[in-house]
Each structure stands twice: as structure tokens, then as C-alpha cells.
DRENBA-788416 format. One record per residue: z, x, y of N, C-alpha, C in turn; residue in three letters. Coordinates in steps of 0.001 Angstrom, whole numbers, padded with zeros to 6 digits, always signed. Layout:
<pts>
ZXYZXYZXYALA ...
</pts>
This chain:
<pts>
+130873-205363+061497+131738-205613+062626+131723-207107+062959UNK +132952-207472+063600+132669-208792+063295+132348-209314+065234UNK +131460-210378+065204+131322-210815+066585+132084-211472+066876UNK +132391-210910+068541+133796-211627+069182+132824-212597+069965UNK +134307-213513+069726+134542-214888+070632+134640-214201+072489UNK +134043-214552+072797+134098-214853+074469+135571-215555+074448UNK +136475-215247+075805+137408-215624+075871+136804-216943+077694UNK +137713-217713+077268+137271-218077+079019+137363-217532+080390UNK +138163-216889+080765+138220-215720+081573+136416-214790+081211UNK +136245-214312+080510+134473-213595+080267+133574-214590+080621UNK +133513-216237+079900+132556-217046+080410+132727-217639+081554UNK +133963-217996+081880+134242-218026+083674+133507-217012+084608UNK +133268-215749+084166+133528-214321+085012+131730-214593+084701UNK +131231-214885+083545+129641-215136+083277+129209-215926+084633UNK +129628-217242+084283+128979-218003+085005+129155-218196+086360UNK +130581-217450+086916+130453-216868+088290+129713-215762+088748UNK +129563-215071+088331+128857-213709+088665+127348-213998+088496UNK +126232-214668+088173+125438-214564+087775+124397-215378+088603UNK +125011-216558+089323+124671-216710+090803+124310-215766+091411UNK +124755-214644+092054+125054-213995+092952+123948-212895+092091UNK +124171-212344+091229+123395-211602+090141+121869-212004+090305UNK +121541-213058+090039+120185-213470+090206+119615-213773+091594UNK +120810-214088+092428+119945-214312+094517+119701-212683+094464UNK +120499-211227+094409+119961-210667+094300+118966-209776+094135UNK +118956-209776+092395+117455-209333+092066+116472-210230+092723UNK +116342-211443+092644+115082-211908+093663+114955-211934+094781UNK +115886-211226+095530+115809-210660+097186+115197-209392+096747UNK +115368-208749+095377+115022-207021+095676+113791-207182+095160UNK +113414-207998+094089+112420-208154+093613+111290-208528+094423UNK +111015-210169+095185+110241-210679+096340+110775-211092+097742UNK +112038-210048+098229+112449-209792+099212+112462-211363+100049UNK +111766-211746+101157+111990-213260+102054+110956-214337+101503UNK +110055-213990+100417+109508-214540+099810+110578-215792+098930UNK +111393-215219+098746+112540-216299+097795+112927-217397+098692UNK +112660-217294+099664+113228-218614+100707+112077-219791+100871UNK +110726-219049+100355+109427-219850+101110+108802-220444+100101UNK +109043-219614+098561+108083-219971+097083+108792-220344+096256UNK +108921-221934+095782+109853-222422+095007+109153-221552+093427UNK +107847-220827+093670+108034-220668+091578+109005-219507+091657UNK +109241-218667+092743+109938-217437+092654+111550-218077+092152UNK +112061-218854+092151+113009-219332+091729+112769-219964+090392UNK +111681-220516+090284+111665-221276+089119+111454-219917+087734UNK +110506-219206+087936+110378-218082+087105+111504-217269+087380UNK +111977-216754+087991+112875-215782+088029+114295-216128+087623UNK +115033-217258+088125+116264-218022+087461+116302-218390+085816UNK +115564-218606+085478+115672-218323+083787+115261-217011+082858UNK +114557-216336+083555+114597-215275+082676+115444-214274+083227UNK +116013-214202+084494+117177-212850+084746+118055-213524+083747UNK +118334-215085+083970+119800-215501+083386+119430-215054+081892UNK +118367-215192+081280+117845-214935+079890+118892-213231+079746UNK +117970-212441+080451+118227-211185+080053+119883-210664+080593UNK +120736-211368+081188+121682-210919+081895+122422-211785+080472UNK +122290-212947+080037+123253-213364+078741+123178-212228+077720UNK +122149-212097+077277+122295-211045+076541+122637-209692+076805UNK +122996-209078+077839+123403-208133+078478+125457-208342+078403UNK +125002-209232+078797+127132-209975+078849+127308-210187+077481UNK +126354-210823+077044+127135-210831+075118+127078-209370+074795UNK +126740-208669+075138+126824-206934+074545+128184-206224+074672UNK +128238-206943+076776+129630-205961+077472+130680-206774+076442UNK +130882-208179+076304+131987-208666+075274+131893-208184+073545UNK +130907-207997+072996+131115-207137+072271+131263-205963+072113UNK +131754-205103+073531+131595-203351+073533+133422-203806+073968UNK +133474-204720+074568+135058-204560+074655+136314-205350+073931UNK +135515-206062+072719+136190-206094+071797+136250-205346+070806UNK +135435-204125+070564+135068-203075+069946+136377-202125+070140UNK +136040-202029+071521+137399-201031+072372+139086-201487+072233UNK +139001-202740+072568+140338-203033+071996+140724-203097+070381UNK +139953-203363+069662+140082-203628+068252+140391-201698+068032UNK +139705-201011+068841+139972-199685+068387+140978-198866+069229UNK +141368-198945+070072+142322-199129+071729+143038-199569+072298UNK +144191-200808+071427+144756-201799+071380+145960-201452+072564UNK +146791-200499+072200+148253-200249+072964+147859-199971+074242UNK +148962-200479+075191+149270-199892+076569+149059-198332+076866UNK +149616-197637+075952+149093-196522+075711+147720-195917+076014UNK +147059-196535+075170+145617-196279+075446+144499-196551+076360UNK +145048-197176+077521+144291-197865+078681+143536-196447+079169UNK +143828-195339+079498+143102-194292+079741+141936-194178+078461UNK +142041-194300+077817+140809-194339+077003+139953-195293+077008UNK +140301-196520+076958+139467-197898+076909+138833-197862+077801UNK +139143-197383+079386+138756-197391+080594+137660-196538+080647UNK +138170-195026+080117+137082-193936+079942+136087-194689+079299UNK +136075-194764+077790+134935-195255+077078+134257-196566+078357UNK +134606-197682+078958+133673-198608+079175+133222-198042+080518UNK +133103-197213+080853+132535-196511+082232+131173-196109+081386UNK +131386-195734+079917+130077-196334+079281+129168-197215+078635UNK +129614-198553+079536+128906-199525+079189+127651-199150+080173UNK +128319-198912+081785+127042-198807+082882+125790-198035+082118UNK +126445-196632+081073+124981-196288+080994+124625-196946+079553UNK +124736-197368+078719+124754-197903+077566+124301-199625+077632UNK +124608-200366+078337+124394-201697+078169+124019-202098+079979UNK +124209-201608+080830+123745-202425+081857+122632-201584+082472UNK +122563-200421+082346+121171-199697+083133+120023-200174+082466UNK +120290-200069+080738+118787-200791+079930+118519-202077+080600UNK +119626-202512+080801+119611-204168+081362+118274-204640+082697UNK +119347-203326+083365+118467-203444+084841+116956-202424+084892UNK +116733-202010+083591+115430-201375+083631+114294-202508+082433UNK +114552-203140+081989+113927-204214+081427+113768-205428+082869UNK +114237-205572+083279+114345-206283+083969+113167-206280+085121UNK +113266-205019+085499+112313-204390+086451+111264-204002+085871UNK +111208-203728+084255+109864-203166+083313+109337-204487+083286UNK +109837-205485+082993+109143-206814+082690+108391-207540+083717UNK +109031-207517+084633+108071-207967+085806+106961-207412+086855UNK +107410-205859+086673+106339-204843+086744+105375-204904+085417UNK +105462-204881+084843+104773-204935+083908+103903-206047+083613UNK +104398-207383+083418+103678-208772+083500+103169-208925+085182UNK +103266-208260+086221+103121-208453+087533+103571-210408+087491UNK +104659-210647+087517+104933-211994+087146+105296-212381+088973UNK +104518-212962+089237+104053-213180+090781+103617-212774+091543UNK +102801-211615+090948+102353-210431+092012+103353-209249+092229UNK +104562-209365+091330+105442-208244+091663+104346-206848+091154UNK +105432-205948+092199+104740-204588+091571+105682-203487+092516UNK +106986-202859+091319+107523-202051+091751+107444-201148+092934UNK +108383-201318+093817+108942-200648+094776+109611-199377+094952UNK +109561-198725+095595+110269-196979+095792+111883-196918+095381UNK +112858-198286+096195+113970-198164+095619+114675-198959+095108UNK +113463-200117+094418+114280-201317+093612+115065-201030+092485UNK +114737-200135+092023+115359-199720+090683+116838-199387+090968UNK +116989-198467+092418+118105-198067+092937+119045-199301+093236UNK +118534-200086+094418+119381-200737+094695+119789-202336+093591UNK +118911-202330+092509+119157-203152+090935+120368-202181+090579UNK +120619-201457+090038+121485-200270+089740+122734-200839+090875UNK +122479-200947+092010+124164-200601+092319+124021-202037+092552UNK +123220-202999+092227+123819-204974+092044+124779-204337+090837UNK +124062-204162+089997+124946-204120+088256+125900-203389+088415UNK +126017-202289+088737+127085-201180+088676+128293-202344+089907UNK +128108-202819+090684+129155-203663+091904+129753-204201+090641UNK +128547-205500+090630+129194-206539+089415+130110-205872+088187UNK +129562-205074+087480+130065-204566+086217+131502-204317+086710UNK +131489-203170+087932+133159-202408+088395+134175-203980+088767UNK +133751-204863+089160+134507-206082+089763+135189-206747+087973UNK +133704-206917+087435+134597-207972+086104+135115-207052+084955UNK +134481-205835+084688+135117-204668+083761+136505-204556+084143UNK +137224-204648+085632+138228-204217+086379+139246-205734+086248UNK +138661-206861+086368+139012-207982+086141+139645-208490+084555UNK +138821-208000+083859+138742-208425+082144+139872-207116+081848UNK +139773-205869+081919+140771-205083+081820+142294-205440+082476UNK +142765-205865+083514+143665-206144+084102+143908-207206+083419UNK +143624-208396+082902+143619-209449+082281+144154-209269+081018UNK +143647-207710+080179+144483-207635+078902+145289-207036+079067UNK +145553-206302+080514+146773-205272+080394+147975-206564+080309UNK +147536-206998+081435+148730-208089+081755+149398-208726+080178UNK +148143-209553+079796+148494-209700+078020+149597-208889+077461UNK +149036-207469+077397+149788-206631+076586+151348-206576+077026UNK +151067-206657+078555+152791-206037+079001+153389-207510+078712UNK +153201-208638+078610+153473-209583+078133+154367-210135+076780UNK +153329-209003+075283+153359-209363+074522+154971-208341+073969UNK +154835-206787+075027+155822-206099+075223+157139-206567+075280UNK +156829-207183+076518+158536-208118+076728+158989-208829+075924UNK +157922-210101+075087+158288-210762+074288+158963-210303+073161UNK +158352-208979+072815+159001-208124+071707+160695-207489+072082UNK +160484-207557+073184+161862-206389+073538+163238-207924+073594UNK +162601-208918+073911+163432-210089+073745+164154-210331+072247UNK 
</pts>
């Protein structure tokens, strides 16, 4: 299979979202601690961004997968169906490494909480529904585009 190119619209949608992605997890992770301990930023800002790139290079290769196999206007009910399994396929592993790793290394004294896992889950699942919904609308538009041009 061949690896897709990121379009700018995906690395735009990367490097906006991922701000917000990482204040997050380190509010759920060391809650008001993130305001007072500069390492909680220093450790935590490179390795979410670590594990969240590779998480986004996955969703762009699961949805060039889908279009390469899903292409027509037609098929938007399917493309849509299928990436409702990315959440469980590429972003729950995401957000359970995430939470295994620092539970696990206790990397500042972390040590899992009753509903971090939960409320990690609906950061990703927000984010995912906003740019999945974004990046889809983006090729529909394309397509009805490429439609007209044809009917010209």
C-alpha cells in the first residue's frame, strides 16, 4: 500500500488541534499542577506530541485507504461508516498508551485515576468528530467540484 502524502488542510488540522490536545491530557493527567511545575510541561509536551503524530499519521493513512477504496459521492455513507472506525482502531490505542505509559513509568508521580481514561476518551473522540468531519467535508466539496467540472 502505498503511504499517503498529508494534504495541508490534515497538517494545518495537526498542528491546530494538538495545542489544545496536549493542555488537556495534562490537566487530566496532573490536573492544577500544570500551572505551578514547569517539568510537567517539559515532559509531557513532547511525548503526547510524540504519540499523537503517530496516531495522525495512522488517521491519514486510514483515510487515504478509504478514499482510494470509496472514491465517489456515492459512497460517502460508507467512508463515513468505516472511519467511525478509526475511534476504535487508531485513537482509543492512542489514548490507552498514553495513559499506560505514564502510569506505568509513574513519569512525575503520575498514577492513574478512576476517570482519566474516560474523560482522555472523550478529548480524542471531540477532536477526532471535529477534524474526521472537517477532512470529510473538505473531500466532499472536492468531489462535487470535480462533478461540475465534468458536466461542463
Amino acid at each position: 500500500m502505498k503511504i499517503a502524502k498529508p494534504t495541508k488542510l490534515y497538517v494545518n488540522g495537526f498542528l491546530v488541534s494538538m495545542p489544545f490536545i496536549v493542555l488537556s491530557y495534562q490537566y487530566i493527567l496532573y490536573d492544577e499542577r500544570i500551572w505551578k511545575d514547569w517539568k510537567v510541561w517539559a515532559v509531557t509536551l513532547p511525548l503526547i506530541y510524540f504519540i499523537g503524530f503517530f496516531s495522525w499519521r495512522t488517521h491519514v493513512q486510514y483515510d487515504y485507504f478509504l478514499r482510494t477504496k470509496f472514491p465517489s459521492l456515492q459512497q460517502t455513507g460508507k467512508r463515513v461508516l468505516y472511519k467511525l472506525l478509526v475511534n476504535l482502531i487508531v485513537m482509543t490505542p492512542s489514548v490507552l498508551l498514553i495513559f499506560w505509559v505514564y502510569n506505568r513509568f509513574h513519569i512525575l508521580g503520575y498514577q492513574i485515576q478512576e476517570n482519566d481514561l474516560k474523560y482522555g476518551y472523550l478529548v480524542g473522540l471531540s477532536v477526532n468528530l471535529i477534524f474526521e468531519t472537517l477532512w470529510e467535508v473538505a473531500y466532499i466539496i472536492e468531489k462535487y467540484k470535480e462533478a461540475a467540472a465534468e458536466k461542463e
